[in-house]
N, C-alpha and C positions, 0 to 999 in steps of 0.2 A: 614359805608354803611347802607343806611335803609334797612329793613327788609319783605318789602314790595312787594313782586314779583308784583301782580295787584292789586288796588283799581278802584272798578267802583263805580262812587260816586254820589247819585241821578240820574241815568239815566233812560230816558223816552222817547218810541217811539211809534210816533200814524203812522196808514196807513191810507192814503185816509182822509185826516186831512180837518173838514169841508164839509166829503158828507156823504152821508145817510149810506152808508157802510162806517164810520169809523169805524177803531180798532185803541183803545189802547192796544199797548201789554206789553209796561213795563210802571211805575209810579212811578218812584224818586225809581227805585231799585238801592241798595249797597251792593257790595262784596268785601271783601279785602280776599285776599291769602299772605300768607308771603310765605317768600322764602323756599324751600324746602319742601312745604307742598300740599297735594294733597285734594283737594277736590271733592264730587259726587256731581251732579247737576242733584237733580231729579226733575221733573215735569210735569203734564195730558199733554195727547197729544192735539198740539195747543198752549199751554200756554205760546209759545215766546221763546222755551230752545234755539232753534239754532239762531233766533235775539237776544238776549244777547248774545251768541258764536261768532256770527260775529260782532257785535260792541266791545267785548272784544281784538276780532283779527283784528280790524281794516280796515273788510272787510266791514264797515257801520258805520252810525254815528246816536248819537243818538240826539233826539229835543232839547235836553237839556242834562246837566250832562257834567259829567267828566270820561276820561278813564286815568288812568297812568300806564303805564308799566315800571318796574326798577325805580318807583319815579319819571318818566318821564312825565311829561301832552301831552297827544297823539290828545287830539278832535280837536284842531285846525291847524294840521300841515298842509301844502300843501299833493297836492299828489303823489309828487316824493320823501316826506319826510315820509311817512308813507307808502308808497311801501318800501323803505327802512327797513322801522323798520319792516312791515310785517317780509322782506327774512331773517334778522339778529335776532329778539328777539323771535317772534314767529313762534310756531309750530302744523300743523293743520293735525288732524284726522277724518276721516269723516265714517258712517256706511258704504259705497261699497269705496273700495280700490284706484276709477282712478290712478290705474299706466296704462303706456305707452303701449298700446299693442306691438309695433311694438321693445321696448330696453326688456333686460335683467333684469333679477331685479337686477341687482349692479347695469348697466346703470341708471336703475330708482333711484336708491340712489347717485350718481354721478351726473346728471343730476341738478338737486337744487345746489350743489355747484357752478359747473360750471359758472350757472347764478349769481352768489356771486363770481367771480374771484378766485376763488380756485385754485392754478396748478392743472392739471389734474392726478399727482401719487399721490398730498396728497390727493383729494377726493377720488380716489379708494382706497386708503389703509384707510380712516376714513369711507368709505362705507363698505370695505370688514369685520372692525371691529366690525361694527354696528351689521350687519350679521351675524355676529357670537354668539355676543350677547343674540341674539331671537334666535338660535340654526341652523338657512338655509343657515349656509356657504357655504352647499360642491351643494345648488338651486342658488348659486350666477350667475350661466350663462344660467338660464332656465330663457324664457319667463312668462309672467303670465300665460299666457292658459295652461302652462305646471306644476303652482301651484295647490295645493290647497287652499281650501278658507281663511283656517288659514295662511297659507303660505302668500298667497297675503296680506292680511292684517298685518302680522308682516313686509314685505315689503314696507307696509305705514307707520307704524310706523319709521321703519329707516328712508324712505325718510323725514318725519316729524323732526325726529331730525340729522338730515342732517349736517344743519347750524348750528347747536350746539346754537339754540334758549335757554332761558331762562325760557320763559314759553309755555305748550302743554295745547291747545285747543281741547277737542276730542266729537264729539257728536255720541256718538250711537257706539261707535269704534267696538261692537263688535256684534252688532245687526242683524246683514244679517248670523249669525252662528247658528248651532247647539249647544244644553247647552255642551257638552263635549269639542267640541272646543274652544265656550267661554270664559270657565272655562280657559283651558291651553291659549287662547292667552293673554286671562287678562293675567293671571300670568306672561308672558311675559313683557307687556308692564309694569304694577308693578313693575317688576327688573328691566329695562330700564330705568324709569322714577328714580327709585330711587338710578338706580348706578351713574349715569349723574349725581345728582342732581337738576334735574327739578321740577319747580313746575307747577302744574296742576289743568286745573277745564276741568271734565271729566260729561258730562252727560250720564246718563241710565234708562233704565227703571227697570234695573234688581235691588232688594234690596240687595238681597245679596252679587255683585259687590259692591256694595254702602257703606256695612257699611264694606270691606276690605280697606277702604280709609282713609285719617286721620278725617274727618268731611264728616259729609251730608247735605248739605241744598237744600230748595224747592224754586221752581218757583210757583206760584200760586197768579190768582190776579193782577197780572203783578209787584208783590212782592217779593221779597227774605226773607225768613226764616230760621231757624235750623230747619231740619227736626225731 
């Protein structure tokens, strides 16, 4: 088996391609992640973090370049073949939580299976597990308005790896917090990621999240770096 959780391989995305307001935001950037391995994705605000985030996860494509997920070449699939790969391989975290107002947070962890054909006792019992995991078992039937903010977001977390994706996409995951919360949800998703065995490219703006990861590198330029 290769080794290779993601390789994004020269990818380059311009906006507004040909008017006065073009942006280039990425330029033949490359990043490989192997399996198991956690990466920080730091870079100035603006600098493209979350369009490389979403062409990693498949929710955008780039002018050019290559994306492979699991050794897979993902740029060209149709789009009923990379909605696919979105719900099965990947796992997305975002700085505010959208879960469901109106379900529970197990619901909200249940809910992503479902839509992957899951029976519904085995998603509630690998929802209730998840849950447990990041410490909110006994919040598993409290709405979100009825979390806290740490709470809601280790509730995205579960939902994120829900499907039991291969690789977590997370931009800002903990950015909308207070440093004390931070602190503890990181550490959350840190043992998460690494009891599962996920591999991950996590942006921040925080350094000292950053260098708790196996590697750092930078966006700047519309380039990837070691930080």
């Amino acid at each position: 088996m290769n080794d290779c959780a993601l390789s994004l391989q020269s990818i380059s995305k311009t906006y507004n391609a040909g008017k006065p307001n073009e942006v280039q935001v990425l330029r033949e950037a490359s990043l490989r992640i192997d399996r198991g391995e956690i990466v920080a994705l730091v870079a100035p605000s603006g600098a493209g973090k979350s369009t490389l985030l979403h062409i990693a996860g498949l929710l955008d494509t780039p002018d050019s370049g290559s994306v492979l997920i699991d050794d897979a070449d993902m740029t060209r699939l149709g789009d009923r073949a990379r909605t696919a790969a979105r719900r099965g391989q990947v796992g997305f975290v975002y700085q505010f939580h959208h879960l469901l107002p109106e379900f529970t947070a197990l619901e909200n962890v249940v809910l992503p299976q479902l839509a992957n054909a899951v029976p519904a006792s085995k998603a509630e019992s690998r929802a209730r597990d998840l849950l447990a995991r990041v410490g909110i078992e006994a919040r598993a039937e409290h709405r979100p308005a009825a979390l806290s903010g740490g709470e809601q977001q280790r509730v995205a977390f579960c939902r994120a790896l829900a499907n039991e994706p291969s690789l977590l996409l997370a931009d800002e995951p903990t950015g909308n917090l207070d440093p004390a919360t931070s602190d503890q949800v990181f550490a959350a998703l840190m043992a998460l990621v690494r009891d599962t065995g996920l591999s991950a490219l996590i942006a921040t703006h925080n350094m000292e999240l950053a260098r708790r990861m196996d590697r750092v590198v930078r966006l700047q330029d519309g380039q990837i770096t070691a930080a």
